[in-house]
C-alpha positions in Angstrom: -4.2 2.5 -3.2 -3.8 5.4 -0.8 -4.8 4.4 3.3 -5.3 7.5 5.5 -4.5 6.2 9.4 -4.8 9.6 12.0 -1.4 9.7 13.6 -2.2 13.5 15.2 -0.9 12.0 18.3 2.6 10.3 16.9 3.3 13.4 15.0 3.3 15.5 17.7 5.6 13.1 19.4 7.7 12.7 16.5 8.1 16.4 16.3 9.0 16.2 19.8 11.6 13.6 19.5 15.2 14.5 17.7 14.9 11.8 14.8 17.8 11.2 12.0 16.6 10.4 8.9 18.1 7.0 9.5 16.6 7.0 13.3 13.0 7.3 10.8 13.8 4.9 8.1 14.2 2.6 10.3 11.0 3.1 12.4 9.2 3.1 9.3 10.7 -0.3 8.2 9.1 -2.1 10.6 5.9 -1.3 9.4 6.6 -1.6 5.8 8.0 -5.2 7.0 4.6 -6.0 8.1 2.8 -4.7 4.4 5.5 -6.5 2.3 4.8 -9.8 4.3 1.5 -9.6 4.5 0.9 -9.1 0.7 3.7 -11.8 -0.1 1.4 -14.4 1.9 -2.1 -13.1 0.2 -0.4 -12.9 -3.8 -1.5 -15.3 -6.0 1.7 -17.5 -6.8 2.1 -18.6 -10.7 5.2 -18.0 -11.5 6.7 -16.4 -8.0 7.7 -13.6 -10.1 4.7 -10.9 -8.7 5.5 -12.0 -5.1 9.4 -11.8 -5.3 8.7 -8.2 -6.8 6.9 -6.9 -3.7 9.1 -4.8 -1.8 9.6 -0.8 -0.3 10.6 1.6 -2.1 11.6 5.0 -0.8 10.1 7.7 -2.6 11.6 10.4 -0.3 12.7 11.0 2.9 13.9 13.2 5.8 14.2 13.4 9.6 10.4 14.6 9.9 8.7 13.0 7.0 8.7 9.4 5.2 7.2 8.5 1.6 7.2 5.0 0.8 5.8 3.1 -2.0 5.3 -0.3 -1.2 4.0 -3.1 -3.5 4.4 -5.5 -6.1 6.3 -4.3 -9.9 5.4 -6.9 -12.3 3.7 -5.4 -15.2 0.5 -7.6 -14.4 0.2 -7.0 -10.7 -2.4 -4.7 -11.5 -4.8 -7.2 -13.5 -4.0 -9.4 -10.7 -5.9 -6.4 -8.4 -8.5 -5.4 -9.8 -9.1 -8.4 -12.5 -10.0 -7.7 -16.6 -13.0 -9.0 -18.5 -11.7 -12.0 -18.5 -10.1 -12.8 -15.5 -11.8 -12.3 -11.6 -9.5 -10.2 -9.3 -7.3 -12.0 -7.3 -6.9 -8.8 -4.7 -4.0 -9.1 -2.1 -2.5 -5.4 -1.7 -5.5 -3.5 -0.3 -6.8 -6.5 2.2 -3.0 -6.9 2.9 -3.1 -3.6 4.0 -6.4 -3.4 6.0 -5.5 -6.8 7.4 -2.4 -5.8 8.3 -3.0 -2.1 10.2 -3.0 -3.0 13.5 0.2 -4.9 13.5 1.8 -1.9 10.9 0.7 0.2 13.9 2.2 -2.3 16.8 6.0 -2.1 14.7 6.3 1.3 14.3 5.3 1.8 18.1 7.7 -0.7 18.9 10.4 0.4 16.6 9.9 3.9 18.4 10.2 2.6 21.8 12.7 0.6 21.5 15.1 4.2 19.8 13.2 6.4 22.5 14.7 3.2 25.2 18.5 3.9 23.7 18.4 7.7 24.5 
């Protein structure tokens, strides 16, 4: 699933701002936190093996841009998603997400503030 969120207004401040690519990883995290969490409480739990695999993974990075893939990596993650003929979906990653974007939004800001507080 791909979510769109208008940051025009943080990415002018970010381009702004003298960011390390650490100084953005770890700005990011704090929203990725929030995803991983929230999709670890909404997963359906049979074995635990789908919910221990949710996690973020960096697909590239840099001082000015982040791409993270965040999510679960069991083979069957996907039937538990969207469901199969014989099984009903069991959806946790996208209403994580939408759930979730507000308080995504409130870690990153507060991740920035508190590196902009340290300059």
């Amino acid at each position: 699933m791909n979510m769109t969120v208008d940051t025009t207004d943080f990415d002018e401040a970010m381009r702004r701002a003298r960011l390390t690519e650490s100084d953005l990883l770890n700005i990011e995290g704090a929203g990725a936190a929030v995803l991983v969490n929230g999709m670890r409480t909404k997963v359906p739990v049979d074995t635990g093996a789908t919910r221990a695999s949710i996690m973020s993974h960096i697909v590239s990075a840099s001082n000015t841009k982040i791409e993270d893939d965040i999510g679960p990596e069991t083979n069957y993650a996907p039937y538990l998603e969207y469901g199969t003929k014989r099984m009903r979906a069991q959806s946790f990653v996208r209403p994580a997400a939408y759930e979730n974007l507000i308080q995504v939004v409130s870690a990153i800001s507060q991740a920035y503030a508190a590196w902009a507080s340290n300059l």
